[in-house]
TIVEXMI-967959 format. One record per residue (C-alpha): x, y, z; residue number from 1. Coordinates in Angstrom, 3 decimals, padded with zeros to 6 digits, always signed. Example, Ala and Ser with C-alpha at 12.3 -4.5 7.8 and 13.67 -1.06 7.14 Angstrom:
% residues 2
c1 +012.300, c2 -004.500, c3 +007.800, koldo 1
c1 +013.670, c2 -001.060, c3 +007.140, koldo 2
This chain:
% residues 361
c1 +023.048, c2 +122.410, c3 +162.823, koldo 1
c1 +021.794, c2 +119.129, c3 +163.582, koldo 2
c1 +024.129, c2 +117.333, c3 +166.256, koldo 3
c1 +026.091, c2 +114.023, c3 +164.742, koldo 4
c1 +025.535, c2 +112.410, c3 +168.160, koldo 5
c1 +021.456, c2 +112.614, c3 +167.290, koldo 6
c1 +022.343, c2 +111.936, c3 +163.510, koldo 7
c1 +025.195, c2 +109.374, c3 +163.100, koldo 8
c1 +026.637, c2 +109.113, c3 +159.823, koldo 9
c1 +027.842, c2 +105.461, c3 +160.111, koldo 10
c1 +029.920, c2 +105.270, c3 +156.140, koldo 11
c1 +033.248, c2 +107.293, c3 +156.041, koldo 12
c1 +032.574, c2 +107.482, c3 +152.326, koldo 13
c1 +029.531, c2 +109.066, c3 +152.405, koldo 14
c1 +030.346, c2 +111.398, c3 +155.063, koldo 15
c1 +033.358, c2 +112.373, c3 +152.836, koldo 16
c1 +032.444, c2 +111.400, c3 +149.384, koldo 17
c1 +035.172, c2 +112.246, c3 +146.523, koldo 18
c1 +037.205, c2 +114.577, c3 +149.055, koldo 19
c1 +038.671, c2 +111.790, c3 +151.385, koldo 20
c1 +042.515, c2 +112.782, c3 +150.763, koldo 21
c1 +045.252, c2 +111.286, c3 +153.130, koldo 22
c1 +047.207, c2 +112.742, c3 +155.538, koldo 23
c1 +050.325, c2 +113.330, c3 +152.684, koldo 24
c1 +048.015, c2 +114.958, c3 +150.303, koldo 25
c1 +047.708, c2 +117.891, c3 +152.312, koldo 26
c1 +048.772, c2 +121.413, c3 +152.282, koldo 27
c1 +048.760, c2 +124.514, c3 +154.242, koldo 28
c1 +045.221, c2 +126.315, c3 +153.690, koldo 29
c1 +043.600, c2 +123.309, c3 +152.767, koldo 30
c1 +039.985, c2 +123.056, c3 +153.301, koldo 31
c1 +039.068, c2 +119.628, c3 +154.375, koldo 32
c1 +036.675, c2 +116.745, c3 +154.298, koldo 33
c1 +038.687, c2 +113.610, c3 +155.885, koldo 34
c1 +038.404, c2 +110.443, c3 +157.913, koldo 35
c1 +040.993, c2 +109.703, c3 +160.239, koldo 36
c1 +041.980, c2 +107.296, c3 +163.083, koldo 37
c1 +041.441, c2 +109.089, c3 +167.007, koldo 38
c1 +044.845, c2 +107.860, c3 +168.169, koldo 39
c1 +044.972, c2 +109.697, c3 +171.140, koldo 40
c1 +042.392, c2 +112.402, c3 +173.152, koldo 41
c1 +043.707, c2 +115.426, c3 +175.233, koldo 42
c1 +041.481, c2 +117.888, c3 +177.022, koldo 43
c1 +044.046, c2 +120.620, c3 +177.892, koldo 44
c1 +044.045, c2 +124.386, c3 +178.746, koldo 45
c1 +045.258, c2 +127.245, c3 +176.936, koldo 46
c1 +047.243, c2 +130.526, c3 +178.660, koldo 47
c1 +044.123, c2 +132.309, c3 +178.841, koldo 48
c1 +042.598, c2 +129.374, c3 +181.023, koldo 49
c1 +040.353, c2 +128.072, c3 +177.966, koldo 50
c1 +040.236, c2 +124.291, c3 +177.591, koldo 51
c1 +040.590, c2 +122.914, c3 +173.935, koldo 52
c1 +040.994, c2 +119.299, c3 +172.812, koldo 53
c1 +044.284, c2 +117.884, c3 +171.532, koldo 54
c1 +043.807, c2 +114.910, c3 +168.792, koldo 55
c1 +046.570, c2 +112.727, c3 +167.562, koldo 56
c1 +044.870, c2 +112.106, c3 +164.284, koldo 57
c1 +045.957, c2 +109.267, c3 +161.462, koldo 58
c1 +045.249, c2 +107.407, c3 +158.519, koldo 59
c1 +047.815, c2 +104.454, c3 +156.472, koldo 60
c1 +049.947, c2 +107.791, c3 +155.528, koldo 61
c1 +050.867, c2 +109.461, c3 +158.392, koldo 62
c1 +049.882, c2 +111.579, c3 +161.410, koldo 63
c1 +048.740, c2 +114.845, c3 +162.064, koldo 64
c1 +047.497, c2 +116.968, c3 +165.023, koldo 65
c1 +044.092, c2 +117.939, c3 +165.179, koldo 66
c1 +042.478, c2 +121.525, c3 +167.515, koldo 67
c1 +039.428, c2 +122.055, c3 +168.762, koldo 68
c1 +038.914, c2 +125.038, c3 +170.016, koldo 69
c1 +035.656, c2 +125.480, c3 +170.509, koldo 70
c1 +032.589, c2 +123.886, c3 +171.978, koldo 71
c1 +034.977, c2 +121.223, c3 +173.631, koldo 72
c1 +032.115, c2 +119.846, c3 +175.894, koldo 73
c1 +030.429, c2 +119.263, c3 +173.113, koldo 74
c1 +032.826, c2 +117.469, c3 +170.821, koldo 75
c1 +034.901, c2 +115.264, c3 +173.391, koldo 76
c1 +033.111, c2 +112.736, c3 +173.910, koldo 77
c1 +032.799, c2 +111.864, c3 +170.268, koldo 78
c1 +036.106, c2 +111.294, c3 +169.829, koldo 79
c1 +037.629, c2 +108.630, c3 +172.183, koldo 80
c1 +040.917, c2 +107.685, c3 +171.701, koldo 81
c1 +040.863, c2 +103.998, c3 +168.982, koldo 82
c1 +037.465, c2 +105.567, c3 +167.584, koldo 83
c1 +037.053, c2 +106.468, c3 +163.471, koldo 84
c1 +035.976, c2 +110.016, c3 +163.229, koldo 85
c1 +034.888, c2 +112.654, c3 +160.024, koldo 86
c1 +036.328, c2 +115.744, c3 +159.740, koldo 87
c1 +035.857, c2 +118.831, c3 +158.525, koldo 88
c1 +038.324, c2 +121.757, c3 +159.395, koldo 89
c1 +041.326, c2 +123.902, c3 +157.798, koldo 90
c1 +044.986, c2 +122.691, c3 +157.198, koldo 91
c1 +047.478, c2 +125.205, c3 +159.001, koldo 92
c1 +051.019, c2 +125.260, c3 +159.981, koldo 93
c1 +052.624, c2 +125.907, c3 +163.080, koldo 94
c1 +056.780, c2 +125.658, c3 +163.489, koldo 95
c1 +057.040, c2 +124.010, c3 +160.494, koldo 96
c1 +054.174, c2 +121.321, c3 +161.017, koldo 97
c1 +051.070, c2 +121.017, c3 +159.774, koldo 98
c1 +047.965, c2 +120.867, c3 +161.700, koldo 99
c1 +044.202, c2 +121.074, c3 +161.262, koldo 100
c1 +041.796, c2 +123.587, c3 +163.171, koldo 101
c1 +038.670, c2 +121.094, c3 +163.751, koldo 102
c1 +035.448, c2 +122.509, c3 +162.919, koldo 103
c1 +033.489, c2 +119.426, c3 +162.884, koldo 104
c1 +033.691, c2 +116.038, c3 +164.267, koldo 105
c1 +031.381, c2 +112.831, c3 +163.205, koldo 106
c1 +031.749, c2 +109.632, c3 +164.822, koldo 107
c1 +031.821, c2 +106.918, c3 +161.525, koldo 108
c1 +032.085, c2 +103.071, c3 +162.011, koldo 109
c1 +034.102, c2 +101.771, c3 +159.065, koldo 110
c1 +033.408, c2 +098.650, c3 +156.904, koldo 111
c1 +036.448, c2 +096.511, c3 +156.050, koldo 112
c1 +037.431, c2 +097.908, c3 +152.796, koldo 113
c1 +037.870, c2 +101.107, c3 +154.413, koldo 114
c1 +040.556, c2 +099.746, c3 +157.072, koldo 115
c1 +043.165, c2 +099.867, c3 +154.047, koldo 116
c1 +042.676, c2 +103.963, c3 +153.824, koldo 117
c1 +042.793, c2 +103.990, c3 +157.788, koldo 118
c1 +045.683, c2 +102.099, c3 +158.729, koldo 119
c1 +049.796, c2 +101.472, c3 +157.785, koldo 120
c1 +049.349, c2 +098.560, c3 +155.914, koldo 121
c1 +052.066, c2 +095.811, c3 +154.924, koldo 122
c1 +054.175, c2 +097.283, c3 +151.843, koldo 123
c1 +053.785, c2 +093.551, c3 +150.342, koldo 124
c1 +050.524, c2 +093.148, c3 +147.901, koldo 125
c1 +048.022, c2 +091.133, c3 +150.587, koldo 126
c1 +047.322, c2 +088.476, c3 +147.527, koldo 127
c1 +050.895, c2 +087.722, c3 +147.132, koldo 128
c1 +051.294, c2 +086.815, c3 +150.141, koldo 129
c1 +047.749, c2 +084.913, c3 +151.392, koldo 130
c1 +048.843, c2 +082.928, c3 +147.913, koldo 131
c1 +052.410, c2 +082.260, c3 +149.783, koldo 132
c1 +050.416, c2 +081.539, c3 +153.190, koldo 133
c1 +048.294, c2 +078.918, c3 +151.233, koldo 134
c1 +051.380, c2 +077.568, c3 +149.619, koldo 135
c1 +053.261, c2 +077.159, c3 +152.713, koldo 136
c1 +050.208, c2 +075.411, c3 +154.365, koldo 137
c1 +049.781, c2 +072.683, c3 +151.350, koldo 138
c1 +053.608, c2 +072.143, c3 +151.294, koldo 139
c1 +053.086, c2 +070.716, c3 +154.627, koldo 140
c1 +053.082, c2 +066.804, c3 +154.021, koldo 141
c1 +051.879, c2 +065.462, c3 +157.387, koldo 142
c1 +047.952, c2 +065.267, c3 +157.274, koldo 143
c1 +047.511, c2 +065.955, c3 +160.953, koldo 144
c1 +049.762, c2 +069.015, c3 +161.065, koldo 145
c1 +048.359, c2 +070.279, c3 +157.436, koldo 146
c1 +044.598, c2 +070.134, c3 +158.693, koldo 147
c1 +045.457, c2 +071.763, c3 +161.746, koldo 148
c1 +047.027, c2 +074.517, c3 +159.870, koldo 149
c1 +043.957, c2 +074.479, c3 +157.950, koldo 150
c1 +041.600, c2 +074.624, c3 +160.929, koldo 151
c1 +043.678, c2 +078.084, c3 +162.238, koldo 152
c1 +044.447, c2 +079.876, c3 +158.929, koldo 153
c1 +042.737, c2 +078.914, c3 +155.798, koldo 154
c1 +041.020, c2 +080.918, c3 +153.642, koldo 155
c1 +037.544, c2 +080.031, c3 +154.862, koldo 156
c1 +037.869, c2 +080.021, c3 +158.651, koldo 157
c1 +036.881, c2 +082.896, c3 +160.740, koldo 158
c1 +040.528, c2 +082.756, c3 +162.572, koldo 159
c1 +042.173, c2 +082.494, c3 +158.824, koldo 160
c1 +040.514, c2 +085.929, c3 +157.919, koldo 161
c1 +041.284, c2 +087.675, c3 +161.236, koldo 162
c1 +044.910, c2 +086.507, c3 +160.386, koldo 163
c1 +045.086, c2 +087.851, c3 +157.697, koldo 164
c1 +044.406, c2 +091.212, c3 +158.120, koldo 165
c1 +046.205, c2 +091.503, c3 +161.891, koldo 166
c1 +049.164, c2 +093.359, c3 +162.906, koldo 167
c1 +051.678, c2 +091.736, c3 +164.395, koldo 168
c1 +052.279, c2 +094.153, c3 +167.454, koldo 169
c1 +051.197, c2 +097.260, c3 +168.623, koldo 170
c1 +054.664, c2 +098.879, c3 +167.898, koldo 171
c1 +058.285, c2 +098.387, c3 +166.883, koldo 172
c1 +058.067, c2 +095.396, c3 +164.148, koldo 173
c1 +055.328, c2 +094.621, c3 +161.442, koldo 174
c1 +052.756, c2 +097.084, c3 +163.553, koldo 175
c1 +050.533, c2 +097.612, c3 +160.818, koldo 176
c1 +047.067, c2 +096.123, c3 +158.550, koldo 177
c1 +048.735, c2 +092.462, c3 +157.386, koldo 178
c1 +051.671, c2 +092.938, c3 +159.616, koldo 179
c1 +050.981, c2 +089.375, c3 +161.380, koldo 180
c1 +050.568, c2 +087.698, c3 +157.903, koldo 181
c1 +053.968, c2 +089.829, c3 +156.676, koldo 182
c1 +055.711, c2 +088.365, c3 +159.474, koldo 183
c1 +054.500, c2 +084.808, c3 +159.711, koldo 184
c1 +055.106, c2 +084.247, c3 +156.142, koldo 185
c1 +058.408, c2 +085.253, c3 +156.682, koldo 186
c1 +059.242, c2 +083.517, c3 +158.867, koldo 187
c1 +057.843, c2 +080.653, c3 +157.999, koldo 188
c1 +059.903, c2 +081.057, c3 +154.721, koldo 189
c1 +063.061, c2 +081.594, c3 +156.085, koldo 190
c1 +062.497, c2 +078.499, c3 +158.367, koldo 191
c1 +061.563, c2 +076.689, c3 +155.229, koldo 192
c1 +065.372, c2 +077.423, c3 +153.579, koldo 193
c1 +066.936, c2 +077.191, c3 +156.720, koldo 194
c1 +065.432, c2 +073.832, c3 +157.015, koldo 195
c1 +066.593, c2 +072.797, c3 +153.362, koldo 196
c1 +070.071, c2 +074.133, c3 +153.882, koldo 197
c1 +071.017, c2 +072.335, c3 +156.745, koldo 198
c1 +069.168, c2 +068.781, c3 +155.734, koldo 199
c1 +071.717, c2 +069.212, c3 +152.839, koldo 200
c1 +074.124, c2 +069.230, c3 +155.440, koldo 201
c1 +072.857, c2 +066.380, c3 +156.596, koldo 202
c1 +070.666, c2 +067.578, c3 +160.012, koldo 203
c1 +067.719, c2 +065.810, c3 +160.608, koldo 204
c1 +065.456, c2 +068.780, c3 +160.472, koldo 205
c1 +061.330, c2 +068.521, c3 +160.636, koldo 206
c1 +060.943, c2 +070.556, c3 +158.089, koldo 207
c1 +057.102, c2 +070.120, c3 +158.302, koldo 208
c1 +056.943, c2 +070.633, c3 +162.656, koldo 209
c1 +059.122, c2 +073.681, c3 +161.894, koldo 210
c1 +056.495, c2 +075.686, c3 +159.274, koldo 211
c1 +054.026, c2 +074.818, c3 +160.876, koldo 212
c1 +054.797, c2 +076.215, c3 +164.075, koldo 213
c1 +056.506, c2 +079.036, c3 +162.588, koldo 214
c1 +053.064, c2 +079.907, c3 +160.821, koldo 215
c1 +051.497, c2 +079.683, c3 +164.187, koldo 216
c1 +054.025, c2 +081.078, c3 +167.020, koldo 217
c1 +052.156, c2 +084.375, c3 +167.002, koldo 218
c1 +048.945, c2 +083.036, c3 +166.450, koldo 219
c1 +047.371, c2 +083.996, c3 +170.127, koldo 220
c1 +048.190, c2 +087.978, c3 +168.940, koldo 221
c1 +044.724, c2 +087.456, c3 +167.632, koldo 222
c1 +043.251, c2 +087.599, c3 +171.052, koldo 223
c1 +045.920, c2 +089.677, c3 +172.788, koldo 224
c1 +046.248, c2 +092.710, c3 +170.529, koldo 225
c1 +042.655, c2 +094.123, c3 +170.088, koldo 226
c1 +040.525, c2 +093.764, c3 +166.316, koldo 227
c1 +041.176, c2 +096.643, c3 +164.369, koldo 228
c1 +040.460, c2 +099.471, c3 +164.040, koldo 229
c1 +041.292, c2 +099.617, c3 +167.611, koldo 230
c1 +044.957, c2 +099.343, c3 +168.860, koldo 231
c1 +046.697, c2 +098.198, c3 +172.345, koldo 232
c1 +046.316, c2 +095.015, c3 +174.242, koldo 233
c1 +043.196, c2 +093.260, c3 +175.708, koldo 234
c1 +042.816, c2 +091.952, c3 +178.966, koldo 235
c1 +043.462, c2 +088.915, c3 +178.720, koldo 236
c1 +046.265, c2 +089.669, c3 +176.485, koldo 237
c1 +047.403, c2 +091.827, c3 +179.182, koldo 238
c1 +046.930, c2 +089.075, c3 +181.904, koldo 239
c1 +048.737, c2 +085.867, c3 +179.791, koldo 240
c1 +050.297, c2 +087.299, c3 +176.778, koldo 241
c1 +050.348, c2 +085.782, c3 +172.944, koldo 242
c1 +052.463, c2 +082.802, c3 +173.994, koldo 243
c1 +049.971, c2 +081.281, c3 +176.609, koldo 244
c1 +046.941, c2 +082.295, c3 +174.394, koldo 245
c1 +048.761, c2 +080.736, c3 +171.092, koldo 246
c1 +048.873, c2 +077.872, c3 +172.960, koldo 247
c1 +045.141, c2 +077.817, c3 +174.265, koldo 248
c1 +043.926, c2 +078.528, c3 +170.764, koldo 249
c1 +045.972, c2 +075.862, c3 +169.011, koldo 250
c1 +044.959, c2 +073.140, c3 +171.558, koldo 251
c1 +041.388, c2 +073.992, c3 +171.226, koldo 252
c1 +041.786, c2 +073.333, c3 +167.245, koldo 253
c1 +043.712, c2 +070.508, c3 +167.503, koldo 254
c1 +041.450, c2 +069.042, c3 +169.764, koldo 255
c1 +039.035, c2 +068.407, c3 +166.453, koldo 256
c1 +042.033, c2 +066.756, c3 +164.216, koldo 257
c1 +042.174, c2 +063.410, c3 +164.779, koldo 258
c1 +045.187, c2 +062.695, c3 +162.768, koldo 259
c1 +047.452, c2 +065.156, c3 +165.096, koldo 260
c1 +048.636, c2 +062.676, c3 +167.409, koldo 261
c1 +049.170, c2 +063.877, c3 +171.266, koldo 262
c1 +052.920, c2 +063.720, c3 +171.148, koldo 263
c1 +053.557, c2 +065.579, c3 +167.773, koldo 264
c1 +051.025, c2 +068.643, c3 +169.486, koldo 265
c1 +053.577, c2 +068.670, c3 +172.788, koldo 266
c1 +056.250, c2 +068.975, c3 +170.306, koldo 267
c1 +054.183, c2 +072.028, c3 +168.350, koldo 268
c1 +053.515, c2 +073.402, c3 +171.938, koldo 269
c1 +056.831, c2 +073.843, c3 +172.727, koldo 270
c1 +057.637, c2 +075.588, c3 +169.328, koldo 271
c1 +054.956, c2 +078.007, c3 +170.524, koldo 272
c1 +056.267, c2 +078.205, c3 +174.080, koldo 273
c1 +059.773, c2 +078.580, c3 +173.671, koldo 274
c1 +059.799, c2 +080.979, c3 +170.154, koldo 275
c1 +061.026, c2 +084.041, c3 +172.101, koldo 276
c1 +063.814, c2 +082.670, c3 +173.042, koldo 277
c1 +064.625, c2 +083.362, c3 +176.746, koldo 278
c1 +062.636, c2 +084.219, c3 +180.286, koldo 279
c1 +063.212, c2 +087.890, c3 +180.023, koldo 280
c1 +062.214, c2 +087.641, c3 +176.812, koldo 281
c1 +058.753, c2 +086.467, c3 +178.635, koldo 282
c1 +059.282, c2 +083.199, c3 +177.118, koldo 283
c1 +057.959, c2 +080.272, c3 +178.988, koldo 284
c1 +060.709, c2 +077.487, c3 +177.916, koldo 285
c1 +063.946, c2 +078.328, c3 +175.625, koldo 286
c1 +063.895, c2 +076.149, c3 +173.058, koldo 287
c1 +064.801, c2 +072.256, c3 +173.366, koldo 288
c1 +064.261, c2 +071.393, c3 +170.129, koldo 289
c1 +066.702, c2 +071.951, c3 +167.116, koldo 290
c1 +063.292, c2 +073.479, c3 +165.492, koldo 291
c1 +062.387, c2 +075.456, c3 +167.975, koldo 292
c1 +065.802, c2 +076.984, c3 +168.368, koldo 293
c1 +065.861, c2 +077.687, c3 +164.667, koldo 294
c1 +062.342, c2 +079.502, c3 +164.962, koldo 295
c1 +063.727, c2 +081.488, c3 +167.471, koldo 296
c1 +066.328, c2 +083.061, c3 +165.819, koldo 297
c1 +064.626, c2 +083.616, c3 +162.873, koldo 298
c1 +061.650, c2 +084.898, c3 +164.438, koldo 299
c1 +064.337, c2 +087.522, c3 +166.027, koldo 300
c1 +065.957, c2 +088.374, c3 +162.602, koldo 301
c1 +062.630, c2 +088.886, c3 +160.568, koldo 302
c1 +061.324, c2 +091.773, c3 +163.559, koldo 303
c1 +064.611, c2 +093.301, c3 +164.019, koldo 304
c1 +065.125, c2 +093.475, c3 +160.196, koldo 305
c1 +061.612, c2 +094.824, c3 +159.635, koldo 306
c1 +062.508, c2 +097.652, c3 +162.539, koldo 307
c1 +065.666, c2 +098.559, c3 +160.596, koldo 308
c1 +063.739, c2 +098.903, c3 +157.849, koldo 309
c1 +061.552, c2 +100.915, c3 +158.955, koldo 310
c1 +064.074, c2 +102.915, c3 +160.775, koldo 311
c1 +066.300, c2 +103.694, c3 +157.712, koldo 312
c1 +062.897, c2 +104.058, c3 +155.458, koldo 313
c1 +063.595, c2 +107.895, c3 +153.655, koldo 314
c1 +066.902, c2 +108.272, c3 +155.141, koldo 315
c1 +069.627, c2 +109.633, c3 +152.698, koldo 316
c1 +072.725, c2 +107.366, c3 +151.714, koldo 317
c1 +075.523, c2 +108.313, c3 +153.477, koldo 318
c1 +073.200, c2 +109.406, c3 +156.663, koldo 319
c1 +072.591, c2 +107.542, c3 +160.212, koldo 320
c1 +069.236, c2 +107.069, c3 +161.317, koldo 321
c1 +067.808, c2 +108.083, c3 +164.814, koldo 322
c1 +069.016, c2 +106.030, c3 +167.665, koldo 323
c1 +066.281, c2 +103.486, c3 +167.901, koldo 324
c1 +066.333, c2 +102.495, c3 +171.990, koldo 325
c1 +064.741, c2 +098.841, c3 +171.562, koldo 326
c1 +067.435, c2 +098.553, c3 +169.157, koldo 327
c1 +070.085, c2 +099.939, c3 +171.203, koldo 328
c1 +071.567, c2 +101.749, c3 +167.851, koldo 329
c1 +071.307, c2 +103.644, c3 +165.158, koldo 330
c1 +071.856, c2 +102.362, c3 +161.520, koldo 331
c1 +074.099, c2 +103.394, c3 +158.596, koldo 332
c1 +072.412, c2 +103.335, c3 +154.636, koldo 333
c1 +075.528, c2 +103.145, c3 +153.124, koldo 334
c1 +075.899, c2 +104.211, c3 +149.406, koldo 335
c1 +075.064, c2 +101.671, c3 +146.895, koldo 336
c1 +077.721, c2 +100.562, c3 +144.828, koldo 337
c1 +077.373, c2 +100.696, c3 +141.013, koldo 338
c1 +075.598, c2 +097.501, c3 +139.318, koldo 339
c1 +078.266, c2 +095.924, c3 +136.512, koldo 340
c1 +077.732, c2 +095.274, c3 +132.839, koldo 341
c1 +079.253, c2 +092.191, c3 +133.151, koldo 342
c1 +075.993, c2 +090.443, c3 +135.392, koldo 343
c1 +072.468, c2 +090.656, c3 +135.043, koldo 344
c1 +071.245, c2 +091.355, c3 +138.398, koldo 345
c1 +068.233, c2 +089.094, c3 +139.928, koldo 346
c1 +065.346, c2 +091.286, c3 +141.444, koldo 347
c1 +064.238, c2 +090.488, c3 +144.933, koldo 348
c1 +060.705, c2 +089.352, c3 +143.621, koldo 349
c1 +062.785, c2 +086.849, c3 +141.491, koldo 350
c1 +065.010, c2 +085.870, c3 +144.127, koldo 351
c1 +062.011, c2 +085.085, c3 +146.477, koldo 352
c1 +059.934, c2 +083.044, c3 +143.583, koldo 353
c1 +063.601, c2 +080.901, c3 +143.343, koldo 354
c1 +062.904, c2 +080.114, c3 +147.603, koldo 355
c1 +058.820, c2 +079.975, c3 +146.669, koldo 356
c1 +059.553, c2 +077.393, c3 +143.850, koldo 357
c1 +061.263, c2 +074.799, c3 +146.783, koldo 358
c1 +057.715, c2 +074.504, c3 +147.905, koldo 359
c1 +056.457, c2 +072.914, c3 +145.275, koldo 360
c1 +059.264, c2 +071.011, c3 +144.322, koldo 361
């Protein structure tokens, strides 16, 4: 058998073909055919003294263990840890889990269309929100502000694609394939209402500073958190963190808009700088704006909502959740209470088309 380090097969669907099932379509005794993220690489020993190789292996459904237990010299070094591997091997269980017994391992390099098979994605469909992205960047009245936003994430801008697709962190809130558009989107349209709510109240909110740097507070996760298919931080995101790079990256594009003026950009800056909130937060500045302090907290809400979520995702009503320890709790799904005859209910995609309707009006 020829050796996939001397024959590369470089397209997970031809190295699979019509077998590529996810990680939830499999069963005990499965015979398998699969592609699957390398999330993490053990060489370890068994009782006897015989080393095998431990892989955390995982695709958008799940996780699963992989074994090799044989010829471990010669399959470890195709399958570093952030790599795309094939696989072929049998499904097993063991104490209730199920596992795979690696047989074979090919080293792939994915296109793009194959990410979506590979990695959690958002739960929202991508076009509704990129259409919601665009939306929020043409609601934007100021020219300078609107052609930065433009510059960083439209449609036809290397930094607008990479946006797209990002995660938003490596865990704990929107950690998955669109999680950084999911979140910025968000964000940007809670700041949106918020902004409308309290102008009605008669604030003097800038509504258009406010989206605009609530579509770009996490924009430097594009150079700390590493392109995908990989996962973790980069050096330099390592050494400055999203908030200094955000800042670097914006300057540079603003640097080619001559409508931004100088002092609206500080103001934009500080959005940036001060969107976590506090210094252990690893915020530079706590907000001094009434816009950046709004940013802040909603910025908070939207991740700690979206780890709830995810936290009380496929538990029972009437159950708690594990204690979650970034949290510092465990939640509660309560039972839901019985719609009435006597009012039609509004569904949540209705509900967010009434907010996505302010934008044009």
């Amino acid at each position: 058998m020829t050796s996939s380090a001397t024959n590369p097969r470089t397209d997970p669907r031809s190295f699979c073909g019509d077998a590529w099932r996810l990680i939830e379509q499999l069963a005990d005794g499965d015979e398998i055919t699969a592609c699957y993220r390398v999330l993490d690489a053990r060489r370890l020993d068994a009782k006897n003294g015989k080393p095998y190789l431990k892989l955390g292996l995982g695709d958008r459904s799940g996780t699963i263990d992989g074994f090799v237990w044989e010829d471990v010299e010669r399959w470890e070094p195709l399958c570093p840890a952030d790599s795309v591997v094939g696989v072929r091997g049998r499904v097993g269980s063991y104490q209730e889990r199920l596992q795979v017994r690696v047989h074979w391992i090919e080293p792939l390099r994915p296109e793009p269309a194959d990410l979506e098979r590979l990695l959690p994605t958002s739960p929202r469909p991508r076009e509704r929100m990129e259409a919601e992205l665009d939306a929020l960047i043409g609601s934007v009245s100021e020219p300078g502000l609107r052609r930065l936003l433009q510059r960083c994430l439209g449609r036809g801008t290397e930094l607008g694609r990479a946006f797209r697709v990002h995660p938003a962190a490596k865990r704990n809130h929107h950690a998955y394939l669109c999680g950084l558009l999911e979140h910025s989107v968000s964000v940007a349209t809670g700041c949106h209402a918020l902004a409308e709510h309290y102008r009605r109240q008669g604030a003097e909110v800038d509504r258009d500073l406010l989206v605009t740097g609530a579509l770009l507070h996490d924009f430097g996760k594009l150079r700390e958190l590493r392109g995908l298919p990989a996962s973790g931080y980069t050096d330099e995101g390592q050494l400055l963190g999203h908030i200094v790079l955000g800042i670097q990256m914006v300057t540079r594009e603003a640097a080619a808009v001559t409508e931004l003026p100088e002092s609206r950009l500080l103001l934009l800056q500080h959005l940036i700088a001060s969107h976590q909130g506090r210094p252990e937060w690893d915020s530079p500045r706590v907000p001094q704006l009434r816009e950046a302090l709004i940013l802040h907290y909603m910025d908070d809400l939207d991740a700690k909502l979206n780890q709830a979520a995810a936290l009380l995702s496929g538990v029972p009503a009437g159950e708690w959740t594990t204690y979650d320890r970034t949290l510092a709790r465990a939640f509660f799904r309560p039972s839901a209470l019985a719609a009435s005859d006597d009012v039609e209910p509004v569904s949540s995609e209705e509900a967010r088309d009434l907010v996505f309707d302010l934008f044009r009006g």
